[in-house]
FIMI-115096 format. One line per 5 residues: number of its first residue (from 1); for each residue y, x, z of N, C-alpha, C, CB. Coordinates in Angstrom, 3 decimals, padded with zeros to 6 digits. Glycine has a CB too. Layout:
REM FIMI-115096
NUM	Y:X:Z:Y:X:Z:Y:X:Z:Y:X:Z ~ ...
//
This chain:
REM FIMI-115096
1	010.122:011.336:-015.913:009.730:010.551:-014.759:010.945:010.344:-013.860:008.578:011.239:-013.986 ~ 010.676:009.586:-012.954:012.042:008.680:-011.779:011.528:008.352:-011.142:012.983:007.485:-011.989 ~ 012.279:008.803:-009.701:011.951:007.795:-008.236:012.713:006.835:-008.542:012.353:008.335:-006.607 ~ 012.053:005.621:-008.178:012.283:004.285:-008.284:012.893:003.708:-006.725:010.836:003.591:-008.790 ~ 013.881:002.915:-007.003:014.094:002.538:-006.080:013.120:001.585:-004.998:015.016:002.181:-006.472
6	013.077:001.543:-003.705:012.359:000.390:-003.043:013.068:-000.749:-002.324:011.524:000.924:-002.102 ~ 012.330:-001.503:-002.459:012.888:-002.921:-001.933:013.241:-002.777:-000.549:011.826:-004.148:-002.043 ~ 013.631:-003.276:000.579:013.711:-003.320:001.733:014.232:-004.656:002.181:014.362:-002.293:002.098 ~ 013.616:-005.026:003.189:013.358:-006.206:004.110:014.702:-006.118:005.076:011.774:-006.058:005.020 ~ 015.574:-007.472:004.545:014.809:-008.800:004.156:014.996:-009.429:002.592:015.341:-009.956:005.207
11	015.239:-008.360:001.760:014.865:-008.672:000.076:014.060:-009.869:000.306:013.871:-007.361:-000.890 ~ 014.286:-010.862:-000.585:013.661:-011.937:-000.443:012.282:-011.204:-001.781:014.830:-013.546:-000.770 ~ 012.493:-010.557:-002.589:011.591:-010.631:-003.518:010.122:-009.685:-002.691:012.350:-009.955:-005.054 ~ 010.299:-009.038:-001.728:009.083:-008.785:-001.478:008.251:-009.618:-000.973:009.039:-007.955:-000.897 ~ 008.601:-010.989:-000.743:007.651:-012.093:-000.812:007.023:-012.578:-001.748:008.033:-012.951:-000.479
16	007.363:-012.238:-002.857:007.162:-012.648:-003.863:005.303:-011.813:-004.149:008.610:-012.276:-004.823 ~ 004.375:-013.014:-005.104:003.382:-012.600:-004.574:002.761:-011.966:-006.735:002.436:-014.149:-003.321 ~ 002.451:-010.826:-006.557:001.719:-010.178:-007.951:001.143:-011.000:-008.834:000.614:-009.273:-007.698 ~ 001.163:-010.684:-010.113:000.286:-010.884:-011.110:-000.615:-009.605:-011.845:001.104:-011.542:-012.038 ~ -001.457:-009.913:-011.902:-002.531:-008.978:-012.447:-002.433:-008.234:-013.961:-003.781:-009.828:-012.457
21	-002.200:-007.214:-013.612:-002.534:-006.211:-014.852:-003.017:-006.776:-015.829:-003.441:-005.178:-014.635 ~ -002.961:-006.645:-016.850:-003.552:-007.436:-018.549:-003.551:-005.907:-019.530:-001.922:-009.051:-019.510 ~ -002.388:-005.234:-019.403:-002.479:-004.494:-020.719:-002.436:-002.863:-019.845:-000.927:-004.941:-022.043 ~ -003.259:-001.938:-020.401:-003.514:-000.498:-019.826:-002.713:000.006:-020.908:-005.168:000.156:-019.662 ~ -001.579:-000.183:-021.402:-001.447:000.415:-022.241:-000.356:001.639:-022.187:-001.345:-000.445:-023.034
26	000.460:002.309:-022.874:001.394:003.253:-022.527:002.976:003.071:-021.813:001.498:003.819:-023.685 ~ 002.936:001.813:-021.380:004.248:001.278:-020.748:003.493:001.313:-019.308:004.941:-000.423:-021.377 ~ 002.604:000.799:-018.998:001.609:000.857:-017.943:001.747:002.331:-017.744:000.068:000.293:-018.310 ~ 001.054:003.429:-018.301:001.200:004.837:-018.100:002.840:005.389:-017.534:000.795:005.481:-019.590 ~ 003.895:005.101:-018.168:004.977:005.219:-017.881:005.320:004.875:-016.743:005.541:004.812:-018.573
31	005.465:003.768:-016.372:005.158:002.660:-014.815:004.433:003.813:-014.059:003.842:000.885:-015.014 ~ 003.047:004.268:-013.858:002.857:004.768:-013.131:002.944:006.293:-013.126:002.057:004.265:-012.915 ~ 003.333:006.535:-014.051:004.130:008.287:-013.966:005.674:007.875:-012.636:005.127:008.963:-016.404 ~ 006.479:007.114:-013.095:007.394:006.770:-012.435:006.884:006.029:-010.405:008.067:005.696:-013.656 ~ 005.608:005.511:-010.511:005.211:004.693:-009.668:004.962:005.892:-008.411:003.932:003.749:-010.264
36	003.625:007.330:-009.472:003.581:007.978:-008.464:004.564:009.469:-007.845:002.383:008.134:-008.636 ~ 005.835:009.169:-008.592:006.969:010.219:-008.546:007.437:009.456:-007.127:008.251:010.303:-010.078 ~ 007.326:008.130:-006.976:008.300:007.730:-005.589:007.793:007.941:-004.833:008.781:006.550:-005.208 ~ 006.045:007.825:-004.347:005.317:008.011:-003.351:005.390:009.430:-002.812:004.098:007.622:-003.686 ~ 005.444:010.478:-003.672:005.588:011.659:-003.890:007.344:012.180:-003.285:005.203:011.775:-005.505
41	008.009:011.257:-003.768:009.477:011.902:-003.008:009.604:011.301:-001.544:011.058:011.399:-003.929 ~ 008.774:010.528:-001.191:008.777:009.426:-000.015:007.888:010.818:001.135:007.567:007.435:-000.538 ~ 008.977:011.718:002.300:008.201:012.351:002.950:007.388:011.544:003.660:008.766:013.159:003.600 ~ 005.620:011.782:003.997:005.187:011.619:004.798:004.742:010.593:004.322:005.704:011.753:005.727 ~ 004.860:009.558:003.420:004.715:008.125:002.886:003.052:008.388:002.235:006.157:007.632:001.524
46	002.234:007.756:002.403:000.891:007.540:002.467:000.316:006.524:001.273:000.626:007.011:003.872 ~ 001.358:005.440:001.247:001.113:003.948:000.298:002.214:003.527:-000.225:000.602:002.645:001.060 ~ 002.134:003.181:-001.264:003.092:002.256:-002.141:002.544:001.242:-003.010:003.882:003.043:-003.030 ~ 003.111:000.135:-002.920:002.720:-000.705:-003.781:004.002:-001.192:-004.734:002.026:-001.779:-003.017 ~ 003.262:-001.626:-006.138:004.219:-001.965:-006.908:005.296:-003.144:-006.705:003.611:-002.117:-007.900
51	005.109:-004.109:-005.883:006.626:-004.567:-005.555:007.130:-004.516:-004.558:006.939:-005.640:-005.728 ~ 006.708:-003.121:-004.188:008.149:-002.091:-003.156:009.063:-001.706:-004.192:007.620:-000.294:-002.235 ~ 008.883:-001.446:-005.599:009.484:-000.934:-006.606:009.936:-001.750:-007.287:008.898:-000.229:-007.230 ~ 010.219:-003.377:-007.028:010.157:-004.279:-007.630:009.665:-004.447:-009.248:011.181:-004.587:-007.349 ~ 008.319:-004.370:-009.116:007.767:-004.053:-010.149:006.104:-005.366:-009.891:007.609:-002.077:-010.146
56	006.038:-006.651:-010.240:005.030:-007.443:-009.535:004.177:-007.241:-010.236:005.158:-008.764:-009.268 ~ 003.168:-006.182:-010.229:001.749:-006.236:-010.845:001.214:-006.113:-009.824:001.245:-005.297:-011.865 ~ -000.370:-005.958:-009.786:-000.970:-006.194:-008.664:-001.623:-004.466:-008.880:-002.059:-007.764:-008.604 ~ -001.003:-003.877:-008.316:-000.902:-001.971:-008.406:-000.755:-001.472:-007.055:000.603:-001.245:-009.322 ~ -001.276:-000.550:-006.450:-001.049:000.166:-005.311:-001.160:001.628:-005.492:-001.905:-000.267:-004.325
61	-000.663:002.886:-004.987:-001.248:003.598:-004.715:-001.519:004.255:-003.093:-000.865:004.158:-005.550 ~ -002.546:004.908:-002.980:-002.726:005.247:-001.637:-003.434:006.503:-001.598:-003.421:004.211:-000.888 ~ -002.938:007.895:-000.976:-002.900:008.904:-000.636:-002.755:009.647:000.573:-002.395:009.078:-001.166 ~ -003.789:009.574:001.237:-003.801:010.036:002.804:-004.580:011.995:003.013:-005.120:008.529:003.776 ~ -004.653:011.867:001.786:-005.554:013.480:001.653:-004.432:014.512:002.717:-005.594:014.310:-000.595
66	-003.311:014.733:002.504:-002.815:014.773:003.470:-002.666:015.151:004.994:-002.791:014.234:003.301 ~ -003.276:014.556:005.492:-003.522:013.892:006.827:-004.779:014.926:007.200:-003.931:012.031:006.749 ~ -004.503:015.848:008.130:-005.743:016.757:008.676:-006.917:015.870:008.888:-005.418:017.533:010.134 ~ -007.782:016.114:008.931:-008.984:015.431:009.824:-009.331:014.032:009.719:-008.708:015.544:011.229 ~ -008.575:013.115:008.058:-008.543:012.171:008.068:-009.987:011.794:007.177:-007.253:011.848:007.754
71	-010.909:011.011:007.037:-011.477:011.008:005.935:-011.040:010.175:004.810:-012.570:010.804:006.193 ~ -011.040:010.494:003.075:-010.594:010.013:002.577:-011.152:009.990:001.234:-009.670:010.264:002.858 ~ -011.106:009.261:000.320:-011.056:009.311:-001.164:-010.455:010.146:-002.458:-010.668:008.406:-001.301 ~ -009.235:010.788:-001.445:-007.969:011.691:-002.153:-007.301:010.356:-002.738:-008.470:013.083:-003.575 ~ -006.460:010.589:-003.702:-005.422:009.680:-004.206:-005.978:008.953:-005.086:-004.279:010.253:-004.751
76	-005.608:007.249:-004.836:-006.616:006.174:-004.798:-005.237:005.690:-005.506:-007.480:005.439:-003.247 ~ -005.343:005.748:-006.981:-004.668:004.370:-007.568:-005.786:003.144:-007.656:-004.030:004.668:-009.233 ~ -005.157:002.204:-007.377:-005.763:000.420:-007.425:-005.041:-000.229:-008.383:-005.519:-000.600:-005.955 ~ -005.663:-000.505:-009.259:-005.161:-001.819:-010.211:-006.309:-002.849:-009.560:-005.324:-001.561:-012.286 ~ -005.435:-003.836:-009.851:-006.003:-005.514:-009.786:-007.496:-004.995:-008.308:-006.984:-006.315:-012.181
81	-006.842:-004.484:-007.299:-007.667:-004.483:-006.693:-008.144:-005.960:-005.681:-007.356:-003.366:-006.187 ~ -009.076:-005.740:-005.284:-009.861:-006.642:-004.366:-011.027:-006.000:-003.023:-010.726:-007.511:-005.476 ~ -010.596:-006.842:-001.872:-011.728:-006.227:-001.310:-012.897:-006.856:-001.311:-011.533:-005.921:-000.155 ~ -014.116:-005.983:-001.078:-015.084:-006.688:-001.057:-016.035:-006.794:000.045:-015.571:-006.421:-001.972 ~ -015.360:-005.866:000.942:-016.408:-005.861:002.115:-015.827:-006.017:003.087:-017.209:-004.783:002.349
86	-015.601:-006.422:004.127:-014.446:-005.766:005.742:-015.948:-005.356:006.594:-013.037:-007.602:007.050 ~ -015.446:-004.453:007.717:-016.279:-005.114:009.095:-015.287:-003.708:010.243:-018.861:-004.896:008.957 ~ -015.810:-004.884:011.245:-014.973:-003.728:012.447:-013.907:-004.707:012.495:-014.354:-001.820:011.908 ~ -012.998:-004.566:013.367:-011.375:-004.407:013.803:-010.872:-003.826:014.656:-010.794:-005.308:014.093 ~ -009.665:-002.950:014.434:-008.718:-002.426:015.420:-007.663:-002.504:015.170:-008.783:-001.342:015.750
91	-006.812:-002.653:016.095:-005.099:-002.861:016.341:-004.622:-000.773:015.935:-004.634:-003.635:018.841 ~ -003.289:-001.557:015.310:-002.991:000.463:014.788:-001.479:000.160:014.618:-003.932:001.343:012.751 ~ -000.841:001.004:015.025:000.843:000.690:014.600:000.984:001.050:013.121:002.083:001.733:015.538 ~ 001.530:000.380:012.736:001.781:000.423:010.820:003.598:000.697:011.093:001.253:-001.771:009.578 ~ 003.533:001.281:010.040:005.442:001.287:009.486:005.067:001.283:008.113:006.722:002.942:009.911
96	006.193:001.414:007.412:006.539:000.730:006.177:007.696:001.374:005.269:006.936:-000.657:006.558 ~ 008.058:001.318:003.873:009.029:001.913:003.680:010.128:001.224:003.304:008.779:002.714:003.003 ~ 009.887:-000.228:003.129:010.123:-001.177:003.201:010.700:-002.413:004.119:009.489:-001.149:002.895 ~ 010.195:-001.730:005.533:010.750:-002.018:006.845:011.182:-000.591:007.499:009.629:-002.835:007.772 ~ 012.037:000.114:007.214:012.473:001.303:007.680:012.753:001.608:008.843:013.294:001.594:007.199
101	013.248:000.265:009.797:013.325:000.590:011.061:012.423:000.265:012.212:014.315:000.235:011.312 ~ 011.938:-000.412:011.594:010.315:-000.438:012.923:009.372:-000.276:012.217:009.788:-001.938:013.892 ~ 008.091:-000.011:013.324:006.835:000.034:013.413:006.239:-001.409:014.251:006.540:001.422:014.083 ~ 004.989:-001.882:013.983:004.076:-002.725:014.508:002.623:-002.556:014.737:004.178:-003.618:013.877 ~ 002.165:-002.961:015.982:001.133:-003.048:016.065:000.348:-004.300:015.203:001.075:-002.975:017.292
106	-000.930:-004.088:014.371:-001.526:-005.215:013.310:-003.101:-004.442:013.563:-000.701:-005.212:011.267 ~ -003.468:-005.741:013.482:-005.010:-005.840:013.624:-005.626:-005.705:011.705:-005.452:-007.745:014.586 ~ -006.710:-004.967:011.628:-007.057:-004.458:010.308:-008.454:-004.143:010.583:-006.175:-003.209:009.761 ~ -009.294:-004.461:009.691:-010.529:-003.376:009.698:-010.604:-002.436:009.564:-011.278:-003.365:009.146 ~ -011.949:-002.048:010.384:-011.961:-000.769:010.406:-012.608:-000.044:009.412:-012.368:-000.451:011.434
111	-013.354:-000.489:008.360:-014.080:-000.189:006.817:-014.056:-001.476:006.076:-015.792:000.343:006.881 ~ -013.603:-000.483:005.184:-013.561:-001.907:003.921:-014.292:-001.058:002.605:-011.426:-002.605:003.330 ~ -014.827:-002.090:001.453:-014.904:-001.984:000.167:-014.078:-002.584:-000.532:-015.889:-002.250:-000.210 ~ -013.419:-001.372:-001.788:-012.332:-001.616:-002.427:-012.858:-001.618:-003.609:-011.264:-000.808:-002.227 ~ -012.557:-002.820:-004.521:-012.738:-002.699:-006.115:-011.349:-002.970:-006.555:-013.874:-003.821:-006.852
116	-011.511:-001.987:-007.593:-010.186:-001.940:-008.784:-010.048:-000.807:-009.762:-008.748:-001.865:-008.060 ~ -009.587:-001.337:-010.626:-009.378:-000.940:-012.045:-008.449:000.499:-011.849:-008.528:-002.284:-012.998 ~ -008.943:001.650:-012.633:-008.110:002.791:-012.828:-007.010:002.789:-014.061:-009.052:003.914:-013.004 ~ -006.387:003.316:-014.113:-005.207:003.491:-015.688:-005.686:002.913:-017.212:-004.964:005.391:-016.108 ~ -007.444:003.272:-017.198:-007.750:002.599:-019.064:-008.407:001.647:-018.293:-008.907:003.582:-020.629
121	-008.572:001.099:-017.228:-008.729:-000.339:-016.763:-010.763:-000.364:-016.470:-007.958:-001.667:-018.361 ~ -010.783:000.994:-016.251:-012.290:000.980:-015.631:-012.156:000.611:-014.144:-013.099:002.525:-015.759 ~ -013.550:-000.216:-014.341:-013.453:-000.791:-012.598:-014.265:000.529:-012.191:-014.436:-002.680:-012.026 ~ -013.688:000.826:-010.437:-013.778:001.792:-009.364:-014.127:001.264:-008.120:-012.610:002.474:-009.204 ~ -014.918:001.275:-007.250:-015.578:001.057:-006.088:-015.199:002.342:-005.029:-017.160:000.903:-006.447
126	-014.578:002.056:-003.237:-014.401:002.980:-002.750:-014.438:002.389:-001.423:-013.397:003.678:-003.232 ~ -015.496:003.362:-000.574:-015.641:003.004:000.380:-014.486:003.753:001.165:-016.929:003.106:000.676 ~ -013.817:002.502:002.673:-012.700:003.212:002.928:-012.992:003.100:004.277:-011.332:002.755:002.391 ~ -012.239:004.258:005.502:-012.733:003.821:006.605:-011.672:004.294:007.163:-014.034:004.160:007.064 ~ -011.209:004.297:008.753:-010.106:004.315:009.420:-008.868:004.000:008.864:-010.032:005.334:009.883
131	-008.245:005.211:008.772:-006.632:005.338:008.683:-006.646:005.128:007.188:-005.830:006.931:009.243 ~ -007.321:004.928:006.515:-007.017:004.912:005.034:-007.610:003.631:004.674:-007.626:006.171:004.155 ~ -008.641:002.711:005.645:-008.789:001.747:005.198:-007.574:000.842:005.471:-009.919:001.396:005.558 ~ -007.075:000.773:006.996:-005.674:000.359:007.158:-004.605:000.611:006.215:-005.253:000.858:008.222 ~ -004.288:001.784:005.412:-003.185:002.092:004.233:-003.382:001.546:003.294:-002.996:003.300:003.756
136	-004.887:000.919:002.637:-005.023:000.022:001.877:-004.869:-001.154:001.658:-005.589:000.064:001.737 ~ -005.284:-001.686:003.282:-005.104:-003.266:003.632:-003.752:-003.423:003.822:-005.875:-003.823:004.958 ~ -002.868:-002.367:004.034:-001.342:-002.914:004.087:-001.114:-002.651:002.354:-000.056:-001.820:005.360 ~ -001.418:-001.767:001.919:-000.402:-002.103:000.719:-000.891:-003.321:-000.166:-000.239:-000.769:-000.300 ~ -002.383:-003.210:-000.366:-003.070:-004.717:-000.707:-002.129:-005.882:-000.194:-004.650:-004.925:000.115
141	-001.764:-006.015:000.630:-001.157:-007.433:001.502:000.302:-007.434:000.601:-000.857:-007.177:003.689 ~ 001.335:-006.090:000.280:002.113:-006.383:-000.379:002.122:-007.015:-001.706:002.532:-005.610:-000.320 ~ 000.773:-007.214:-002.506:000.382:-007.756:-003.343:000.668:-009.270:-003.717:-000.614:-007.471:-003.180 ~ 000.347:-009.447:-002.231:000.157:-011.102:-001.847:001.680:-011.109:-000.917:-001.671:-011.595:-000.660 ~ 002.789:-010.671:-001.111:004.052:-011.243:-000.754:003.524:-011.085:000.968:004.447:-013.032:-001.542
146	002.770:-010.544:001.488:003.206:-009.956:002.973:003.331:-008.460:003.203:002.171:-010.381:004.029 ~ 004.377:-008.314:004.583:004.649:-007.335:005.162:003.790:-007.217:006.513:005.997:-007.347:005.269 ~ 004.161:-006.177:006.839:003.460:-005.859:007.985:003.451:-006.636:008.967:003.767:-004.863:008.425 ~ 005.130:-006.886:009.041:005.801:-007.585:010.173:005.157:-009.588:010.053:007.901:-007.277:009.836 ~ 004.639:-010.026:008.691:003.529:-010.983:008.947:002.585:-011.199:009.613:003.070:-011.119:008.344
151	002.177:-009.758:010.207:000.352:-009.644:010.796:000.620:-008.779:011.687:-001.067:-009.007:009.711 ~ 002.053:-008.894:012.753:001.995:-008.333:014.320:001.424:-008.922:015.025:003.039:-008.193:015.035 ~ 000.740:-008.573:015.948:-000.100:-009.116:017.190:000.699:-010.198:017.917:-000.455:-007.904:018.286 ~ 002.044:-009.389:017.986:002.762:-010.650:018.836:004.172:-009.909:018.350:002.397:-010.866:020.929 ~ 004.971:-010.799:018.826:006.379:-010.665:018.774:006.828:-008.979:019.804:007.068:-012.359:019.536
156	006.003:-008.660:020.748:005.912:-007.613:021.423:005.796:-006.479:021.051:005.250:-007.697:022.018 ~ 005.163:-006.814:019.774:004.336:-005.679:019.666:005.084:-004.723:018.082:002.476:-006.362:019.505 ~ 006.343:-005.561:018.421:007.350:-004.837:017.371:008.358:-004.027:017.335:007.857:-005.458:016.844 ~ 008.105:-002.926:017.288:009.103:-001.311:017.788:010.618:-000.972:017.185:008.185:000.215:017.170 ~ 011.414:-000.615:017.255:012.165:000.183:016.961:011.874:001.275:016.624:012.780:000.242:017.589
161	011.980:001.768:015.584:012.194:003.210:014.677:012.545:004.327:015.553:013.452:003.130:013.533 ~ 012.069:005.676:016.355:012.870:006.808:016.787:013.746:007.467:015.523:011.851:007.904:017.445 ~ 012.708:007.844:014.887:013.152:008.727:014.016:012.402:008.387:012.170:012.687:010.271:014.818 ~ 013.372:008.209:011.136:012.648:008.108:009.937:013.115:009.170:009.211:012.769:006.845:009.228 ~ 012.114:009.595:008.845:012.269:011.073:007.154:012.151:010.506:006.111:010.965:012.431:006.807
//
């Protein structure tokens, strides 16, 4: 296994928008042995999606178990995910690993339903709520060639970095 390198902004290719998974097969397995070694060396890092790794499938993973007092799913790989439900909204500062030096405030729901395919390509249903429905809806969005810094509230509402690990 290998940490993979990540893209960082303003890489033009993280605009670039996914194509969907087709084959579960053992190159796929490899990919994500390698996929979840980076999330894993990334302190504190919550989400990754596959073209942070310049890698365009439509792949995420998301892992907030973590996080005291958070509620969660535990570690949520997404293939070819989709949502299917929203409701709620709240504004939440997002960072990125990908935008390393700021944070933004972005408006997100506050529960969502997530469908997507696991590793032999069984579809998975997961209800998500707060801080982990937000870690989804951002790495989902890297799917579709946006960053965070697409869906700030305002030009204001875009921080400077204190400190990154």
């Amino acid at each position: 296994m290998a940490v993979l390198d990540v893209l960082v902004y303003p890489d033009v290719r993280l605009k670039k928008v996914s194509i969907a998974v087709t084959s579960f097969d053992e190159a796929l397995r490899r990919f994500l042995a390698d996929f979840d070694e980076t999330l894993h060396a990334m302190p504190g890092c919550v989400g990754l999606a596959a073209p942070q790794v310049n890698y365009f499938h439509r792949i995420a993973l998301v892992d907030v178990s973590g996080k005291p007092g958070i509620p969660h799913n535990g570690r949520l790989l997404l293939i070819n995910p989709e949502i299917t439900e929203r409701e709620g909204e709240a504004v939440g500062r997002e960072g990125c690993l990908s935008v390393p030096d700021y944070t933004g405030n972005v408006v997100r729901a506050t529960r969502i339903r997530v469908r997507a395919q696991d590793a032999d390509g069984i579809y998975r249903e997961y209800a998500c709520e707060g801080y982990e429905a937000r870690a989804v809806q951002h790495e989902l969005d890297h799917l579709d060639g946006l960053l965070f810094l697409d869906r700030l509230v305002s030009r204001r509402d875009l921080f400077r970095r204190k400190v990154y690990r």
